[in-house]
N, C-alpha and C positions, 0 to 999 in steps of 0.2 A: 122044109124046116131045118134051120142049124141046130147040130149037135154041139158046135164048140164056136166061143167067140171068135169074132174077124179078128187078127193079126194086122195091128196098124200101130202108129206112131204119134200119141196125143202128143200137141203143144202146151204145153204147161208153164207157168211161172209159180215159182217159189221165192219167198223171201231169202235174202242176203245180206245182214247188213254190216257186212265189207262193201256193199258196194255206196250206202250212205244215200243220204235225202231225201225229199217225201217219197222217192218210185225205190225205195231198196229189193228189187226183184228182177232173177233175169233169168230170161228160156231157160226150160229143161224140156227136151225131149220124155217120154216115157211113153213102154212100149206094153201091147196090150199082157204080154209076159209076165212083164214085170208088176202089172196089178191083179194079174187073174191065178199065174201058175202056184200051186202049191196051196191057194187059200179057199178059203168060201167067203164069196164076195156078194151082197146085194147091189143093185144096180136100180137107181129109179130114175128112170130117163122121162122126162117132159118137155113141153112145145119151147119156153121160154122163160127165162130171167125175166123176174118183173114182170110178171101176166098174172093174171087174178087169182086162178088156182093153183099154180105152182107156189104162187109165194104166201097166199091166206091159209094151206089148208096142205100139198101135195110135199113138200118139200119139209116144211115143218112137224108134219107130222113124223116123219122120218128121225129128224134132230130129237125129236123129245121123247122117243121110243128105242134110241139109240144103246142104248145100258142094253134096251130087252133082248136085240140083236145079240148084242156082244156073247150074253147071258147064256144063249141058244147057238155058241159057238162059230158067231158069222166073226169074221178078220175087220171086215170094213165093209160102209156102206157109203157108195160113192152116188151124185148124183150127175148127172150125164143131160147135155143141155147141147144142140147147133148153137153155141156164144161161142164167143173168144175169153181167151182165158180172163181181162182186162173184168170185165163184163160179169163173166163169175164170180171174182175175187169181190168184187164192189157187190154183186148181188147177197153173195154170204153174210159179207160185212154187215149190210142195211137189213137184213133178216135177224141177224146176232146167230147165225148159226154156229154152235158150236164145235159138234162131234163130224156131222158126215163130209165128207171131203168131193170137194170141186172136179170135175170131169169135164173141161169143155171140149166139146167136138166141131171147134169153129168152123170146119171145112165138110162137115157131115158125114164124114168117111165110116166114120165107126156105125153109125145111124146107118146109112144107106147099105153096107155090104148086112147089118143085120135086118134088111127088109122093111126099115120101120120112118125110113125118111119119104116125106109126105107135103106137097103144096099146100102151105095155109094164105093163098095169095090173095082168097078173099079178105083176110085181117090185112093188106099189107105187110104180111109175117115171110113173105120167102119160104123157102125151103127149110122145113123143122121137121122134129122128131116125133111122129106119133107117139099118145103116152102109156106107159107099160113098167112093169118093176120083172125085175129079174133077179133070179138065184143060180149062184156060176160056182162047181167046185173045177178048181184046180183045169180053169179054162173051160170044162165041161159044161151048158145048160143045163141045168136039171130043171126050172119052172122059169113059165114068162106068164104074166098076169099080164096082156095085152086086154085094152079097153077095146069096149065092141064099134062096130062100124068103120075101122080104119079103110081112110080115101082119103083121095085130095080135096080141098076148099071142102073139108066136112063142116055143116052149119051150127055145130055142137062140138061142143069140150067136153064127152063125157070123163067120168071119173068116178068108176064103180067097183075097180077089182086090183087099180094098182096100187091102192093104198097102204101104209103101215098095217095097221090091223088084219089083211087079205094075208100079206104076205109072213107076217109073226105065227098067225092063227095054221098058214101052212110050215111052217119052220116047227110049230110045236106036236102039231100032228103027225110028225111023221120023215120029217128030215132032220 
């Protein structure tokens, strides 16, 4: 089991507009450092942008508990997806997310060195993120709410322990 997150280099885009037109965004690198060192970060990693429970219920719920986070001294609460960053920008949009911030891990890297990348080849899904929430100080794990059964082409989507409320309820108790 990791004690500290992987060390990688997300592809990101951020808005720019010096650069002008409907696409005003362009590459930024950012390194796992730069989001984890120094703060207390949540992390809610799921299968995919635009999949049933990510966007009805996993993702949103996050956004709209986001204050309680803050409240309970978390930095930021990012969510963490196998998309390209194109992919997540648009998913946020279409959700109206407003507080938690985009993490695409288009190449799996971050996923797979934390154990948690997983063949969904029965959906024709590729290679994604088993789903799990995370509490990270200052690079450190301190909790992973991993959903039970992880494997490949699992025939179920559970979604029992990585939710907002699992995760608050352990932020209030005692971190």
């Amino acid at each position: 089991m990791l004690t500290s997150v992987p060390n990688i280099v997300f592809k990101t885009r951020v808005r720019d507009e010096s650069i002008g037109g409907q696409n005003p965004f362009r590459w930024q690198d950012v390194t796992s450092e730069e989001i984890f060192k120094g703060k207390k970060v949540v992390i809610v990693a799921l299968p995919g942008a635009f999949t049933p429970t990510c966007s009805s219920t996993h993702l949103p719920g996050y956004d709209a508990k986001y204050k309680e986070f803050k409240d309970l001294g978390v930095d930021e609460v990012y969510c963490l997806s196998v998309n390209d960053a194109f992919t997540m920008f648009q998913w946020s949009k279409h959700l109206g997310v407003n507080h938690v911030r985009m993490l695409p891990d288009g190449n799996g890297d971050f996923t797979r060195m934390m154990g948690m990348l997983v063949k969904k080849e029965n959906l024709g899904f590729g290679l994604r993120s088993w789903r799990y929430s995370m509490l990270v100080e200052d690079q450190k794990i301190v909790q992973i709410f991993e959903e039970p059964g992880k494997s490949d082409n699992h025939p179920e989507d559970p979604f029992v322990v990585s939710d907002a409320d699992t995760m608050l309820n352990f932020l209030k108790d005692g971190k």
